[in-house]
C-alpha positions in Angstrom: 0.0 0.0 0.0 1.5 3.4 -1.5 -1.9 5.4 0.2 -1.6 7.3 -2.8 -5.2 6.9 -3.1 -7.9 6.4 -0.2 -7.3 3.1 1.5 -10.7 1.9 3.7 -9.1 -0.8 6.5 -11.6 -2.8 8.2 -10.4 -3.2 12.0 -10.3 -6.1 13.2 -8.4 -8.8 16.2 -9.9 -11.8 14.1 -8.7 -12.5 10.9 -11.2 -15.2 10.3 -13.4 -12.1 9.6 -11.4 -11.1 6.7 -13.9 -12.5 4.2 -16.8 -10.9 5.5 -14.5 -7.8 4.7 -13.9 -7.7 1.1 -17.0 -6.4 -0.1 -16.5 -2.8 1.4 -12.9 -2.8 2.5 -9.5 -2.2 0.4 -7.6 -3.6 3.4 -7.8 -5.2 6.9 -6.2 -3.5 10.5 -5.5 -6.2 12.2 -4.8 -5.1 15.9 -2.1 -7.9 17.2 -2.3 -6.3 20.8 -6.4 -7.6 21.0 -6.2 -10.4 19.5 -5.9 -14.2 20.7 -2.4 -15.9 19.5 -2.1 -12.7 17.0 1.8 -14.5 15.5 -0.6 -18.0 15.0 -3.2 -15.7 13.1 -0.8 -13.9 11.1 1.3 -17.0 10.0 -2.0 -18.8 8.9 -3.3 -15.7 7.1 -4.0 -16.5 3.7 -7.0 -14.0 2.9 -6.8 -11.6 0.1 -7.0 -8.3 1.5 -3.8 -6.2 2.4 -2.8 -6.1 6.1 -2.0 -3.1 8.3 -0.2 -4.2 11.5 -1.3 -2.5 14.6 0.6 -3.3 18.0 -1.1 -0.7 20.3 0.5 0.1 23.6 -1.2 0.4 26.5 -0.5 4.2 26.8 -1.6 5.1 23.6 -5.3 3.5 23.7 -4.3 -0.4 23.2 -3.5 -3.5 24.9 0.3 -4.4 24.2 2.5 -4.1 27.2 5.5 -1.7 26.7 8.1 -3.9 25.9 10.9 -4.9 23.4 8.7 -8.1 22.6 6.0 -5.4 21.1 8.5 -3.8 18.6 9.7 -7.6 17.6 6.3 -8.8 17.0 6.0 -5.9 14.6 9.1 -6.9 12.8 8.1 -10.5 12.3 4.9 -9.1 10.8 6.4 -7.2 8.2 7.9 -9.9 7.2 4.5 -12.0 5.9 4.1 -11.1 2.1 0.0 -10.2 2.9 1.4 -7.6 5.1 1.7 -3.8 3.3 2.2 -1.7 6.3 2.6 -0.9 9.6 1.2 1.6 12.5 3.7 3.0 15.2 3.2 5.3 17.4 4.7 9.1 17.0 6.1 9.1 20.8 7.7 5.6 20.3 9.8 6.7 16.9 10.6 9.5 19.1 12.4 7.7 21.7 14.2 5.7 19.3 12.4 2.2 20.3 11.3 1.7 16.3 14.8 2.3 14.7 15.2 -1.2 13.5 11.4 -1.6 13.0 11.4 1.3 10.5 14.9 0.2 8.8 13.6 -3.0 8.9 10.2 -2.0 7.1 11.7 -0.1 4.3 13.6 -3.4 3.3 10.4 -5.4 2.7 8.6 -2.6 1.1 6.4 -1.9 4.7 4.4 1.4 4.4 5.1 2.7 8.0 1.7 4.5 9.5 3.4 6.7 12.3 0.6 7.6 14.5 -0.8 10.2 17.4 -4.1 9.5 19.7 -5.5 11.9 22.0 -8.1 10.3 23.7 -9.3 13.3 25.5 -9.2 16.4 23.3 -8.3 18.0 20.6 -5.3 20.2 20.7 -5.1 23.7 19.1 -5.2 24.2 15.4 -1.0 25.0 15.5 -0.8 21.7 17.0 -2.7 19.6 15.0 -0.8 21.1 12.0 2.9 20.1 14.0 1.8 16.7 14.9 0.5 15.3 12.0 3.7 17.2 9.7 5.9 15.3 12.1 4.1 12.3 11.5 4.0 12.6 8.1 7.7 13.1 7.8 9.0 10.1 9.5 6.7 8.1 8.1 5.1 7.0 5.0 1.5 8.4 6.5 1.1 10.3 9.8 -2.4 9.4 11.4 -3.6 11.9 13.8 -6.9 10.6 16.1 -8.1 13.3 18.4 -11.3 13.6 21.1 -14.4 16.3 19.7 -16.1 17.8 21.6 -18.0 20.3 19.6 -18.2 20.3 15.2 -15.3 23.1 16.4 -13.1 20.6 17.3 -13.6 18.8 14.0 -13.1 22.4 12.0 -9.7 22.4 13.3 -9.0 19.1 12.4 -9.9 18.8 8.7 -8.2 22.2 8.3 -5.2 21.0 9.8 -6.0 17.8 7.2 -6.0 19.8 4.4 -2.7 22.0 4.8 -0.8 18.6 5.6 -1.8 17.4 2.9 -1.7 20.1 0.2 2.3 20.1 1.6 2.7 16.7 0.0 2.6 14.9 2.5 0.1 12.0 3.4 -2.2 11.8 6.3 -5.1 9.4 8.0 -7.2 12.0 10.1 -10.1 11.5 12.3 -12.1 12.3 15.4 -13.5 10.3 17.6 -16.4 10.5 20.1 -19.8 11.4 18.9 -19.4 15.2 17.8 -16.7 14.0 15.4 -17.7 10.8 14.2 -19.0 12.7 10.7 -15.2 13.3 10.3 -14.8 10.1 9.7 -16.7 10.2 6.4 -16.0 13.6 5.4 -11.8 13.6 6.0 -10.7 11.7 2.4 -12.3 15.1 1.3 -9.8 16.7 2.7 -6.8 14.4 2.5 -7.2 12.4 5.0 -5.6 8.5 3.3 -7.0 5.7 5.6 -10.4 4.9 7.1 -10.9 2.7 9.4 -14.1 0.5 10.8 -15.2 -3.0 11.9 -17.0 -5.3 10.1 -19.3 -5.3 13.3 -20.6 -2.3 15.0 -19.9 -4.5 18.8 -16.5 -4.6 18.0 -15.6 -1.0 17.7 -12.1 -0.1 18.5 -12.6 3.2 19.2 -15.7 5.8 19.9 -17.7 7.0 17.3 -16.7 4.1 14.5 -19.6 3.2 11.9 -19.3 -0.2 10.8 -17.6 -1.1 8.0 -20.4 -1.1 5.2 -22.1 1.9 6.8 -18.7 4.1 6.1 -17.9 2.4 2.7 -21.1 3.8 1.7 -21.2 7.7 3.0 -17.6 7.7 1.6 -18.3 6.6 -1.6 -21.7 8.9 -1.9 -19.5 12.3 -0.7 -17.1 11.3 -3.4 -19.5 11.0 -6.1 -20.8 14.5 -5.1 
């Protein structure tokens, strides 16, 4: 995946579901850090949508304990030949943790999703600009998730969305909660390069999802428009 175009991912901690999938979705997220035996799932994987690779740590919103055994699981993974990319978080690039992850990524051809989640607000318009540039640049796409709590909140973000992107660089935006959830149909408007949305309402991984078919359809109707 080269995200040169938008990619719709449906999420999921089940690969088994990936069928169910294809109809609406260019792609599955499959979350390693919720899922049962995630390395046995991945080395059975046979399905034919892409795979983005998500190892979410515990402070960022998931379930992977902060460890080197995180990064390494993500390394294995890019080495499977269904998997096209791979989500990091912004703060662990940072530190230095993902250095061979990201070397390592490149050499198989790995798009790397370097990502920001701010589960309780979102941050000035200057800052939403600043985060998603950075994540842009040491990345292949930055993905910025914030918290709305008014259609203000959501302003900021697809205008923050846009001048990313008119820059060049690539971006996945979206805001979560109920007062932003429309963001997540009306962001490839403005840029934004990845959707994301289960298969099943119930198995939401964040608030204010639609489910897959629900989002596949809005999207496609605002595009025709």
């Amino acid at each position: 995946m080269e995200f040169e175009e938008f990619v719709l991912a449906a999420v999921t901690a089940d690969l088994g579901v990936e069928p169910a999938a294809r109809e609406h979705a260019d792609a599955v997220e499959f979350r390693v850090d919720l899922a049962d035996d995630g390395r046995s799932q991945l080395s059975a994987y046979d399905g034919e949508l892409p795979l983005l690779v998500t190892n979410r740590v515990e402070w960022e919103g998931g379930e992977a304990a902060d460890n080197p055994a995180r990064i390494e699981a993500l390394e294995a993974a890019v080495e499977h030949p269904a998997v096209e990319a791979v989500d990091v978080e912004l703060a662990a690039v940072r530190s230095g943790d993902c250095a061979d992850l990201l070397e390592h990524a490149r050499e198989h051809d790995v798009a790397v999703v370097v990502s920001v989640h701010d589960f309780e607000a979102t941050p000035e318009r200057e800052t939403l600009t600043a985060l998603l540039t950075e994540a842009a640049e040491l990345g292949d796409v930055g993905k910025l998730a914030v918290t709305a709590e008014t259609r203000g909140d959501v302003l900021g973000l697809l205008s923050a969305t846009h001048e990313v992107t008119e820059s060049g660089k690539r971006v996945a935006t979206m805001a979560m909660g109920e007062a932003g959830r429309h963001s997540r149909a009306v962001a490839p408007l403005y840029g934004s390069r990845i959707g994301y949305a289960p298969v099943d309402p119930a198995d939401a991984t964040a608030p204010g999802q639609y489910d897959l078919a629900t989002l596949r359809r809005l999207i496609d109707q605002l595009q025709r428009e």
